[in-house]
C-alpha positions in Angstrom: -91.2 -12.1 -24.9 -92.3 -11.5 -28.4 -91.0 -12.2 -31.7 -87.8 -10.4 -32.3 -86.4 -12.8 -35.3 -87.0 -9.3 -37.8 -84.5 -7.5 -35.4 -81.3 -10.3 -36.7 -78.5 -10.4 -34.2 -80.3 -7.7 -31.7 -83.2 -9.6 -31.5 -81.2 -13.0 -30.9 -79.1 -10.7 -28.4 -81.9 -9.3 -26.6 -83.8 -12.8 -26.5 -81.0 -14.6 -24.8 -80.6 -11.7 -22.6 -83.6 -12.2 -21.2 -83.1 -15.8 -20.2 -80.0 -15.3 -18.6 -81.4 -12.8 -16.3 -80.2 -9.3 -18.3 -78.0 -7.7 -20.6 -75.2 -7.7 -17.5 -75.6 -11.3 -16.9 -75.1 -12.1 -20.7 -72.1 -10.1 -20.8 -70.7 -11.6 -18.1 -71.0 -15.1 -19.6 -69.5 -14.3 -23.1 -66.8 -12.7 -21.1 -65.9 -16.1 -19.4 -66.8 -18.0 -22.3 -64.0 -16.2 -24.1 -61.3 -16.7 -21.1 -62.0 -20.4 -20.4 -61.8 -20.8 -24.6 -58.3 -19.0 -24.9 -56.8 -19.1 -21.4 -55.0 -22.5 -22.3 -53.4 -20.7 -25.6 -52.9 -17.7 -23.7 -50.9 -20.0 -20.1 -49.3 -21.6 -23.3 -48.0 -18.8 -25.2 -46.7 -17.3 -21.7 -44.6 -20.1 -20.6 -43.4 -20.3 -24.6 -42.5 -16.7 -24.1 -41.1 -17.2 -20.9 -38.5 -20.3 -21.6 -37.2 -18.0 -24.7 -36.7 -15.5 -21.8 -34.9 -18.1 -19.7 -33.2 -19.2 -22.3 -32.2 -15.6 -23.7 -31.3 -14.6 -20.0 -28.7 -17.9 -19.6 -26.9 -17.2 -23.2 -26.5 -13.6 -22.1 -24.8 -14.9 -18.7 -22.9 -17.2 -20.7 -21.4 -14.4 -23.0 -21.1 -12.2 -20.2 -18.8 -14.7 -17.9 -16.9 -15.6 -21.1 -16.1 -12.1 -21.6 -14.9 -11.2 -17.7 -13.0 -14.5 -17.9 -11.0 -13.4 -20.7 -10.6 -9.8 -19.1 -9.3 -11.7 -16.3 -7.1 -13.4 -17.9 -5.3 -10.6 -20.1 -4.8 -8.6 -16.4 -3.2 -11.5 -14.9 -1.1 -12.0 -18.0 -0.7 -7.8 -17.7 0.6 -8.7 -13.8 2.8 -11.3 -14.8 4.3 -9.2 -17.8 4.9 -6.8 -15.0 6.2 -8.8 -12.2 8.7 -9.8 -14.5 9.8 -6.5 -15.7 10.0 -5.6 -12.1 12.2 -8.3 -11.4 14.8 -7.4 -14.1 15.0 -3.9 -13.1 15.9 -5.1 -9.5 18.4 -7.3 -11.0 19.8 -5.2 -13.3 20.4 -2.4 -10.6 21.6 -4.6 -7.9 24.1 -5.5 -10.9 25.1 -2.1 -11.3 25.3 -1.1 -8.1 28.5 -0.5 -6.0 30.0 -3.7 -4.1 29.3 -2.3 -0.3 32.3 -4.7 1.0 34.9 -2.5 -1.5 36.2 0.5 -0.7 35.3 3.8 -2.7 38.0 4.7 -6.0 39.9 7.5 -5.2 
């Protein structure tokens, strides 16, 4: 091939075309040039980005069960609270109730 050096970069672009076998080929080659150079930063910046997931995901679980734990707890407390009320009206009516072995006043 001829002197391309007064053409700059599309003469050096065009000249190591050619020895690659075309402008396809050479496009090709920058293109895995460019993922075997930043495929390590890119795997590292994914698993980065997905232990701050992980860990995001397990503080959110956290909160969550902390929060239906407590809900649980104030409805058992609720039931309790309940059951006892329950129990003194029982009581108290059974105390107020007629005596079944006495006979009616006149």
């Amino acid at each position: 091939m001829g002197n391309l050096s007064n053409l700059g970069g599309y003469g050096t672009f065009t000249t190591r075309a050619h020895a690659v076998g075309g402008v396809d080929k050479l496009i090709k080659i920058i293109e895995s040039e460019a993922v075997r150079e930043h495929a390590p930063k890119l795997m590292a910046d994914s698993v980065a980005a997905s232990v701050a997931a992980g860990v995001a995901l397990a503080e959110g679980g956290r909160r969550l069960y902390g929060v239906a734990k407590s809900k649980m707890s104030e409805r058992e407390a609720q039931r309790a609270t309940a059951d006892d009320a329950r129990q003194q009206l029982r009581e108290q009516a059974a105390a107020d109730a007629p005596d079944a072995s006495s006979p009616p006043a006149a």
